[in-house]
C-alpha positions in Angstrom: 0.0 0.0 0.0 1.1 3.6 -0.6 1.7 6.1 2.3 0.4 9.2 2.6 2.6 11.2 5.1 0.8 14.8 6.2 4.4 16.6 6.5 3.8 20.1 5.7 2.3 22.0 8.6 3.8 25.0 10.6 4.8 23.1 14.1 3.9 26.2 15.8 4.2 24.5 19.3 7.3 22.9 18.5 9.2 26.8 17.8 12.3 25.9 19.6 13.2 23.8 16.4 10.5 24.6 13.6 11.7 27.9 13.2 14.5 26.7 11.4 13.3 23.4 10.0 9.8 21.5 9.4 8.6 19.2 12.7 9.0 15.9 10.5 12.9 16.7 10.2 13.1 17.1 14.2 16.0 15.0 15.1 15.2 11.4 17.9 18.9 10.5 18.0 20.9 10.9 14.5 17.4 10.5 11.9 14.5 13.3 12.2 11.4 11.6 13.3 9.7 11.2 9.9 12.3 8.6 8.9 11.2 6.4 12.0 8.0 6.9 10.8 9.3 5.5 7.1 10.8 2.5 8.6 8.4 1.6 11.0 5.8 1.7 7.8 8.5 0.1 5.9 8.6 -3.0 8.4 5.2 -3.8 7.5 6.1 -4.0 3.7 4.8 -0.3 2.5 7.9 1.3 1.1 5.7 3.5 -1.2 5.5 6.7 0.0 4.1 10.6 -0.7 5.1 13.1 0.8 2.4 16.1 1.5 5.2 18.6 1.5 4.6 22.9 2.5 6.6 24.5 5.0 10.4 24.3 4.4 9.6 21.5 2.0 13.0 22.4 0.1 14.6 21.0 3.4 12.6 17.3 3.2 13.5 17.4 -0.3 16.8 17.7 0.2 17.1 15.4 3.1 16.1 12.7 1.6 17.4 13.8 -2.1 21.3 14.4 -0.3 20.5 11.1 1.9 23.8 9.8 3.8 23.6 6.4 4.7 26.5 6.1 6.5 24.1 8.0 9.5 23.1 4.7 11.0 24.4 1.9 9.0 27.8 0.3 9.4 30.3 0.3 6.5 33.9 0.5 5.8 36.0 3.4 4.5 38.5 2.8 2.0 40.4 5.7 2.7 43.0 5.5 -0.2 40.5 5.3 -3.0 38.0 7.4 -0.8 35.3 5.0 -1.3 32.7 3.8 1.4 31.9 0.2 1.3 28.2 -0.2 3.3 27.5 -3.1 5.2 23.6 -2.3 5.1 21.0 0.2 4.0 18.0 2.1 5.3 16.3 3.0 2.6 17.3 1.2 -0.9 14.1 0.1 -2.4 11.8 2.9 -1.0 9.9 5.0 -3.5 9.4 8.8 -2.4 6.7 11.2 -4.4 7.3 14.8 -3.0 4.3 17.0 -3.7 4.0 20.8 -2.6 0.5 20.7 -1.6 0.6 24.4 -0.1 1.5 26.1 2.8 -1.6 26.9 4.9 -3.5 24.0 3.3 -5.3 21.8 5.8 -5.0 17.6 6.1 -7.8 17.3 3.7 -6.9 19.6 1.1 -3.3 18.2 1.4 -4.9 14.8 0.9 -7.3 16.3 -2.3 -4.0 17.4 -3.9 -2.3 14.2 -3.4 -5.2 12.0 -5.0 -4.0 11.8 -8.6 -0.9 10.1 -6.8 -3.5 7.7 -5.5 -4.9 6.4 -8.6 -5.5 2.2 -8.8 -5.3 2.2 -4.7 -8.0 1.0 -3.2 -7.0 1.0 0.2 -3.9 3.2 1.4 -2.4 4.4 4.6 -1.7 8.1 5.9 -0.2 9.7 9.0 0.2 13.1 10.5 3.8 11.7 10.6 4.4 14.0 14.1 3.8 11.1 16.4 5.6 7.2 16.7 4.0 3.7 18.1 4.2 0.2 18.1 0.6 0.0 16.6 0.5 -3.4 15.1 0.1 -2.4 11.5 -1.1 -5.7 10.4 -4.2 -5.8 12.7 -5.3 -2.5 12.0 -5.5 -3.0 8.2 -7.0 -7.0 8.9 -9.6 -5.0 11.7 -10.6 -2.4 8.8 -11.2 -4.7 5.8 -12.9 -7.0 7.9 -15.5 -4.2 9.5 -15.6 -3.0 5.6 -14.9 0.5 6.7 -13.9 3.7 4.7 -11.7 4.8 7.0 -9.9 3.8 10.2 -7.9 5.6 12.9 -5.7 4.4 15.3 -7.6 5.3 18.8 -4.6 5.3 21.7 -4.7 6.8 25.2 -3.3 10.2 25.6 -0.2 10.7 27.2 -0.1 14.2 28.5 0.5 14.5 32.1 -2.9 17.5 32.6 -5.5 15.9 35.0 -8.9 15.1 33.3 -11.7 16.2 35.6 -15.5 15.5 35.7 -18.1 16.9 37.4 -21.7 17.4 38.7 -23.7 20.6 37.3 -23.2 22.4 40.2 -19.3 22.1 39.9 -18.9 19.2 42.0 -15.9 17.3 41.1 -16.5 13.3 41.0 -13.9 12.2 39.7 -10.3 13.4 38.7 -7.3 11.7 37.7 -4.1 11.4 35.1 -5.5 11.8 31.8 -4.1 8.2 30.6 -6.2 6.9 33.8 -9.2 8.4 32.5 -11.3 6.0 30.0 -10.2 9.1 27.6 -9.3 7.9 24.0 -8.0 10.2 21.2 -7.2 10.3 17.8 -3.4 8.5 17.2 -3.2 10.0 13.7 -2.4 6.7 12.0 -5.1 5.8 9.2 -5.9 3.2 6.8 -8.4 4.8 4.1 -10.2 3.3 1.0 -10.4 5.5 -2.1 -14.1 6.0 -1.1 -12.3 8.5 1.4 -12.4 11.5 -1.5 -16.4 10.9 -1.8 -16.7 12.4 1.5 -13.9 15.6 1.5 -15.3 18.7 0.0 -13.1 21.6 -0.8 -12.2 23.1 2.3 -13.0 19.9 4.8 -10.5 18.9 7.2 -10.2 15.0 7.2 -11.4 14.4 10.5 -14.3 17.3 11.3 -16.7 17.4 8.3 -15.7 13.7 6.2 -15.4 11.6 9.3 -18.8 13.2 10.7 -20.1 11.8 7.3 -18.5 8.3 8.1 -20.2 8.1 11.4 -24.0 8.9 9.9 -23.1 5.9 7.7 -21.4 3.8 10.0 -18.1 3.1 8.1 -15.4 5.0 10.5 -13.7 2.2 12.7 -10.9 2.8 15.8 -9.0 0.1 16.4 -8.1 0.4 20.4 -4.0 0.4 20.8 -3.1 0.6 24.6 0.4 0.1 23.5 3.4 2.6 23.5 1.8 6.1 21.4 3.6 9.6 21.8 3.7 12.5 19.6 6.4 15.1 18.9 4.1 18.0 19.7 6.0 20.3 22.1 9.9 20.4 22.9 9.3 18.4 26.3 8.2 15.5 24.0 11.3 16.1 22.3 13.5 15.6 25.1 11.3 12.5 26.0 11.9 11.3 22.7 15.5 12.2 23.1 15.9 10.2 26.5 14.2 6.9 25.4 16.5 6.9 22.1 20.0 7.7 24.7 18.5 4.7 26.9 17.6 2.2 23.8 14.7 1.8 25.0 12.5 3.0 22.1 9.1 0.7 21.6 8.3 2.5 17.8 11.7 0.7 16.5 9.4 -2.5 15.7 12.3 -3.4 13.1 15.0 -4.1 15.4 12.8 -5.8 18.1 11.1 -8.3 14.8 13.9 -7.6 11.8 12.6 -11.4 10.9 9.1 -10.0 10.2 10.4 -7.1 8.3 9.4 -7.1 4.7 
């Protein structure tokens, strides 16, 4: 299946870094987060990917266009005839599309501009492609074939630290806890969509307001349930976070090194 990564937003809450360059080229470690987004995807056998590209776009373009494998792969330098001899790749038999599809354009316009791309796919998969998992692929495409759905999202508990609070109407509190105690679940940003998807996006929709709203009357929007790891790169504290769990090698969205047997 072809992915459909949503890489061309502002990162307005991520300034410390998107000033300079666009959120998806945010560094985890040596690689910006959209290539562990590509390889997780890439585990699962979808090495087909477009790129929704709009602020600082020239920067993903040359990122991937100027790629330098020798990053995170071992290899051996022959220094006398200046030649680098790599002992694995990354990203050999990916296929990239890059399309500009406009600065201030929302996710659905994005995904409008990116449907002739699209043509002879009945079923492909998109992400915001700010936030990592261990989502189990697999399932969720199996789950949304099976419930013959238009579109699924990946529905995974949020991890921000605020305190959800409910109460009576006269202000009583009732209950209050951690959010991710609270039976609170939230859009994960990971979909699987049929090409029905464009029947419901009118010019000017965002994907998930007007179109999914549609979806629901009819009864073909599924969430598949992940209580697995799920965190975004939203603010520069999930950046550190990010940062600390790749120092620590403890980093649950690398499903390649954990299951490199089942990699595709």
């Amino acid at each position: 299946m072809k992915v459909v990564l949503f890489c061309g937003g502002l990162g307005t809450r991520l300034r410390e870094h998107s000033d300079t360059i666009p959120k998806p080229l945010v560094n985890i470690g040596y690689r910006p987060i959209i290539w562990h987004l590509m390889r997780y995807y890439a585990h699962y056998g979808h090495k087909d990917f477009i790129l929704c590209l709009g602020y600082r776009g020239d920067l993903i373009r040359d990122y991937f266009v100027n790629y330098q494998e020798t990053m995170t792969n071992d290899f051996t330098l022959h220094v006398k005839e200046r030649r680098v001899e790599l002992h694995s790749t990354d990203l050999d038999d990916w296929r990239i599309t890059f399309v500009d599809t406009g600065l201030h354009s929302n996710i659905g316009q994005r995904l409008l501009r990116v449907k002739s791309y699209l043509q002879g796919e009945d079923t492909f998969l998109a992400n915001y492609a700010d936030g990592l998992s261990d989502l189990p692929l697999d399932k969720v495409i199996e789950q949304s074939r099976a419930r013959n759905a238009v579109a699924t999202f990946a529905s995974v508990r949020s991890g921000q630290s605020f305190h959800a609070v409910q109460s009576d109407g006269d202000g009583v509190v009732t209950r209050m806890g951690a959010m991710p105690e609270q039976q609170l679940w939230i859009n994960g940003g990971y979909f699987v969509l049929r090409k029905e998807i464009f029947d419901h996006i009118e010019e000017g929709d965002e994907l998930v307001e007007k179109p999914f709203a549609r979806l629901i009357e009819k009864r073909k929007l599924s969430a598949f349930q992940w209580d697995g790891f799920w965190q975004c790169m939203d603010t520069f504290k999930d950046k550190i976070s990010f940062d600390r769990m790749e120092a620590r090698g403890r980093c649950p969205w690398m499903v390649w090194q954990r299951h490199p047997a089942a990699a595709r």
